[in-house]
C-alpha positions in Angstrom: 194.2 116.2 137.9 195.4 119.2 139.8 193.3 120.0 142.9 193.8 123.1 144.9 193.5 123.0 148.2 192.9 125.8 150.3 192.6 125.3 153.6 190.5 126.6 156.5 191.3 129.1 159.4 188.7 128.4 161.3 188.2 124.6 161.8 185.3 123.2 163.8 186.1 120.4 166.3 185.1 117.3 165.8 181.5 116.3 167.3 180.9 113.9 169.9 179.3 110.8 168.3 176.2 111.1 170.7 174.8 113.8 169.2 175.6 113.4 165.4 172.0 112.7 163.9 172.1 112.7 160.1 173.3 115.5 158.0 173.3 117.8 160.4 176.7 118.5 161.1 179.4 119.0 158.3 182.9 118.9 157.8 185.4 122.1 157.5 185.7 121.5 153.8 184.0 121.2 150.5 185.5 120.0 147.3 184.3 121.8 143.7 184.8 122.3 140.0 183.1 123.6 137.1 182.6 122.7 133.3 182.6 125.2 130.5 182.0 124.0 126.9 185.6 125.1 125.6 187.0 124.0 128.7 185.5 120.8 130.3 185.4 120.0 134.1 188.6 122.2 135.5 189.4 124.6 138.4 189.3 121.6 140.7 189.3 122.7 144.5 189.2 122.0 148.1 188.2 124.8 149.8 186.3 126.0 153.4 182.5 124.9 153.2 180.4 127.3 153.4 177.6 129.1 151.1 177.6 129.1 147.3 177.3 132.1 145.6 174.2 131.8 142.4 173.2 133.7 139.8 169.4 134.4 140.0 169.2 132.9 136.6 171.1 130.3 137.9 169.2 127.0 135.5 169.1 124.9 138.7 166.9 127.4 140.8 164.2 127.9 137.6 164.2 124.1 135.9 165.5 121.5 138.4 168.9 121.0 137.0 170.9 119.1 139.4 171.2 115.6 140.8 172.7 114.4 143.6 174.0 110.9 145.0 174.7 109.5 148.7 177.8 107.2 149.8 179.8 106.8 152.9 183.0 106.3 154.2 184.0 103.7 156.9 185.8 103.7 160.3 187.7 100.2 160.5 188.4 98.8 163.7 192.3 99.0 162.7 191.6 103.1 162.2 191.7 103.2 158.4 189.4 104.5 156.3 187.3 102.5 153.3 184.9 103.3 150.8 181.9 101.2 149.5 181.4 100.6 146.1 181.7 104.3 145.4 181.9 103.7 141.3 178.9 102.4 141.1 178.0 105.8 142.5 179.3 107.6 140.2 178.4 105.8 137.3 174.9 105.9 138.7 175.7 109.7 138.8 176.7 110.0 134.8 173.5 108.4 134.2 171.1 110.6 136.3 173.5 113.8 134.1 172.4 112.2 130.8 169.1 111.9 131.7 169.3 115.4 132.7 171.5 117.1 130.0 174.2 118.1 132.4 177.8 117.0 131.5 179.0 113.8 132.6 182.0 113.1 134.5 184.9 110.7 133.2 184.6 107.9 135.9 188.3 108.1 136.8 188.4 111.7 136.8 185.6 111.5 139.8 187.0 108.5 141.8 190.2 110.4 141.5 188.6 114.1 143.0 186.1 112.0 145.4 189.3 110.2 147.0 191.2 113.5 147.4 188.6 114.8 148.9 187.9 111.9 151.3 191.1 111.6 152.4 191.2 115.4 153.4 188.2 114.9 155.2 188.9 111.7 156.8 189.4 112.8 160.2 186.1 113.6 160.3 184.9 109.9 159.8 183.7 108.6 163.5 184.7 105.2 164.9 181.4 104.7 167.4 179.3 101.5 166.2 176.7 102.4 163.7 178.4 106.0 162.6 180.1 107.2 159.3 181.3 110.0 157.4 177.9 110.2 154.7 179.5 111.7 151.5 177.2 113.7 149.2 178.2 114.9 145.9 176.4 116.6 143.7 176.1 118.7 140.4 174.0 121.0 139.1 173.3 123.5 136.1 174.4 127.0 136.6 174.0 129.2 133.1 173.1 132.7 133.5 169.7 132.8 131.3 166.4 131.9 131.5 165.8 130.1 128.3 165.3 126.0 128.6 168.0 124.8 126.6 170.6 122.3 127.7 173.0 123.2 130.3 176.1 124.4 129.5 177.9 125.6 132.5 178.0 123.5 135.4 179.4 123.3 139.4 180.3 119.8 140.7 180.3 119.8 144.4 181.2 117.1 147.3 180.1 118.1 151.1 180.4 115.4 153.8 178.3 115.1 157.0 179.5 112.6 159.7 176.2 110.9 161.1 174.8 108.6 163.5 173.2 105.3 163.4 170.1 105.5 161.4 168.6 103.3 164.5 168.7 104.8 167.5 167.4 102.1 169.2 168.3 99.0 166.9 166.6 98.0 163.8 162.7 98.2 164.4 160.1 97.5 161.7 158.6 100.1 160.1 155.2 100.9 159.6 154.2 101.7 156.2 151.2 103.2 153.5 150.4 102.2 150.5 149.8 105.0 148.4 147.2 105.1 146.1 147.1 108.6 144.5 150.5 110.6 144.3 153.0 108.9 141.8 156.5 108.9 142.4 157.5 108.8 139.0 156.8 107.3 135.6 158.4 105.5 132.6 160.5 107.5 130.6 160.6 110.1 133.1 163.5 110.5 135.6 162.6 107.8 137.6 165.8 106.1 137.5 167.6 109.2 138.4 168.8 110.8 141.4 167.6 114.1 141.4 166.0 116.7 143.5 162.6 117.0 141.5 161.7 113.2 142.7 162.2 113.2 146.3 160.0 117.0 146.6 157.5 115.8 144.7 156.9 113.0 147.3 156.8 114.4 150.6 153.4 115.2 150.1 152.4 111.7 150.2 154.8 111.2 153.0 153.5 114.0 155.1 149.9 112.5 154.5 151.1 108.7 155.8 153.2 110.4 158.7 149.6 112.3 159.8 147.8 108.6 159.9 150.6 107.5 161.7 153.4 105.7 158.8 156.8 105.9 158.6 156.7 106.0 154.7 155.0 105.3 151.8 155.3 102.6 149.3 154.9 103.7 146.1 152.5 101.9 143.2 153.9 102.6 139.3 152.1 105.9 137.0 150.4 104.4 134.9 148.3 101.4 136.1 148.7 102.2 139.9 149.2 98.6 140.4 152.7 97.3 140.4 154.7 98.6 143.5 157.8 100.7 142.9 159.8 101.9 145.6 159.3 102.5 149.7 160.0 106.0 150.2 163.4 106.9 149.0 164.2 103.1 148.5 163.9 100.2 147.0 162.2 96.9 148.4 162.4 93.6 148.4 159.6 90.9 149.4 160.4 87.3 150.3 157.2 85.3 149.9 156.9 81.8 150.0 160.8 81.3 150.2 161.4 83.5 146.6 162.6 86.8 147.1 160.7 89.4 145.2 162.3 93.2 144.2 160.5 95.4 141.6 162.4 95.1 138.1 164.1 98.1 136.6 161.5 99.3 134.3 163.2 103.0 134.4 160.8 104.9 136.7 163.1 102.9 139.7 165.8 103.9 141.1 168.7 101.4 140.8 170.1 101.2 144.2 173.6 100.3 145.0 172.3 98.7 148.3 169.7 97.0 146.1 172.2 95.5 143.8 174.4 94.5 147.0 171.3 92.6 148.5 170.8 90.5 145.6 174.0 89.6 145.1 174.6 88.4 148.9 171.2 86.8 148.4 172.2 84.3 145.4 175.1 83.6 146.8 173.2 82.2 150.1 170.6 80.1 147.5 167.7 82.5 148.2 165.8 82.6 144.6 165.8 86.5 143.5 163.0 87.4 141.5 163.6 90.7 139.8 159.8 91.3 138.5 156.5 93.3 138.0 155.0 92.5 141.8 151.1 93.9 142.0 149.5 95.3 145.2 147.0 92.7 144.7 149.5 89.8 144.5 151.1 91.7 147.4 147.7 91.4 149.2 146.9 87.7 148.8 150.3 86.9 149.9 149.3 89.0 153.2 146.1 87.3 153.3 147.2 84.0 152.9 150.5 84.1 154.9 152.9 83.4 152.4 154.2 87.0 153.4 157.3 86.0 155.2 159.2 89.3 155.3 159.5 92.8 153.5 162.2 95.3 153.8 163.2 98.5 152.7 167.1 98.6 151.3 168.7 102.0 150.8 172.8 103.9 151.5 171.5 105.6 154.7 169.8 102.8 156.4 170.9 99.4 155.0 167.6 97.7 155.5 164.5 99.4 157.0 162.1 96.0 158.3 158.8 96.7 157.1 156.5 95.5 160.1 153.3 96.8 159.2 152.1 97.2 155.5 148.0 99.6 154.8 146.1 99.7 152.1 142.9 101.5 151.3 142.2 101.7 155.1 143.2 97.7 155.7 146.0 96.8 157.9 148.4 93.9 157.6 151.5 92.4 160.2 154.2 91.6 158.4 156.1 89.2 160.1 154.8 88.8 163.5 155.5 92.9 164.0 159.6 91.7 163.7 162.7 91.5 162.2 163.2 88.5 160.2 165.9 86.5 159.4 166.8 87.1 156.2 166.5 91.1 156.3 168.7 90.5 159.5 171.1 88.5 157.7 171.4 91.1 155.1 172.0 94.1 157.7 174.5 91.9 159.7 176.9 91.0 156.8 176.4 94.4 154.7 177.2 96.2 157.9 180.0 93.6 158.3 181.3 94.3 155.5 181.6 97.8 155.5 182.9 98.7 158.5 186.0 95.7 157.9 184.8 93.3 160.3 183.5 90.9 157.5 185.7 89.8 154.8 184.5 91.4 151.1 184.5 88.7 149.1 183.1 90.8 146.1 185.9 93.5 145.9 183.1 96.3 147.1 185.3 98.2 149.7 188.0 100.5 148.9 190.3 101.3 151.3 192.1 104.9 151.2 
């Protein structure tokens, strides 16, 4: 596919690593493209970032059309460049556009433009432990009417952000809420997709657990408020009495690349992986009783989040003595490992440039 590039006269210098934080800063360039019906994805293009100019009947600013993922690329120790599992990304992507009646991307077609763009951009990807280059594409519905139909014009865009370690000052446990009365998301909703519309809908909850003094909330499913879901914007995993415990895919869950990592490095280690309905109240006699051995949170920006304190319905509960444990440890050691090329990857999940 031919890209255009054109390229910036005014290029910013590159940040010191100190002072990155996380999608604050952003590179010199953006990469885009837009779909017609008669003419498919074309008028592919690097260009200078900066704003992007809408119609005010623009169908993403009046019915949510757009979706978004998160990925990141890698500073080896040897100075190269890699990639981490960034199909599943994008496959993850075509499935949040179905669900959303925006046009898919042929999978090639968007390795092919993400690469090209990466590589432009590559400079920008630090080499301090703990950074990256945090890669965001996403695509959204731009016809000029206000009638809900399916979309028919679209923009792709990618933007890239070089950020810091999500822990400032190493991995501490979390403190988190259960909550009770906003929903994340239901069955046969968009759940399972990544778009816009889920994460504003919960930082009301959030906001409320941040005012009692959480982190983030952990999420119970729509219908029965009973089975847990997700912990903030990620997945979680459980280990109780030795079996390790992760919400099934039931559709109103996201399903996380990290997620999917996890388990696998998890079997292959021995740990039983339960992939299941898991209840607040199964969750809560496993705190009672001890058998509570570790929770985590598993997500692209922070790897693992340590879940060290866990309320619900005004009752407080330590999760593994207040620290880390071994196994989320394990996972944050060798996923970190292997993205950043100082592990081997025995599961073919990096991709060098």
């Amino acid at each position: 596919m031919e890209i255009k590039i054109t390229e910036t006269t005014a290029p910013n210098a590159k940040p010191d690593a100190a002072t990155l934080g996380f999608g604050r800063i952003f590179t010199d360039h953006m990469f885009m493209m837009d779909y017609e019906p008669d003419k498919g994805w074309h008028d592919a293009r690097i260009i200078p970032f900066g704003p992007i100019v809408l119609h005010p009947a623009a169908t993403v600013l009046h019915y949510g059309s757009e979706i978004f993922e998160g990925l990141k690329a890698y500073r080896r120790a040897d100075g190269k460049v890699q990639l981490f599992r960034p199909m599943d990304n994008i496959r993850r992507m075509n499935d949040s556009a179905e669900r959303l009646s925006l046009p898919q991307i042929p999978e090639e077609m968007a390795l092919e433009v993400l690469l090209a763009f990466v590589r432009h951009e590559q400079d920008w990807t630090p080499s301090a432990p703990g950074t990256s280059l945090y890669i965001r594409p996403f695509l959204f519905g731009n016809d000029e009417t206000l009638g809900v139909h399916t979309v028919h014009h679209a923009t792709f865009v990618i933007i890239a952000s070089p950020v810091g370690s999500y822990y400032k000052e190493g991995i501490n446990p979390v403190s988190i809420m259960i909550e009770d009365a906003d929903v994340r998301a239901v069955r046969g909703g968009t759940g399972y997709a990544k778009c816009g519309g889920n994460y504003a809908a919960s930082c009301r909850a959030g906001e409320r657990a941040e005012e009692k003094g959480y982190s983030q909330v952990l999420w119970l499913d729509g219908v029965e408020r009973k089975y847990i879901e997700e912990v903030g914007s990620m997945n979680v995993m459980f280990k109780v009495a030795g079996e390790i415990i992760t919400p099934k895919l039931t559709g109103a869950i996201l399903p996380g690349v990290t997620r999917r990592s996890c388990i696998a490095l998890l079997k292959e280690k021995g740990y039983t992986v339960s992939e299941r309905l898991f209840s607040v109240e199964e969750l809560q006699r496993a705190l009672s009783d001890g058998t509570l051995e570790e929770a985590w949170g598993c997500g692209t920006a922070a790897v693992v989040s340590p879940i060290g304190r866990l309320a619900y319905k005004d009752k407080e509960y330590t999760v593994s003595g207040g620290k880390i444990g071994p196994v989320t440890q394990y996972l944050y050691d060798t996923l970190t490992g292997i993205q950043w090329g100082k592990q081997k990857d025995p599961f073919g999940w990096t991709l060098p440039l």
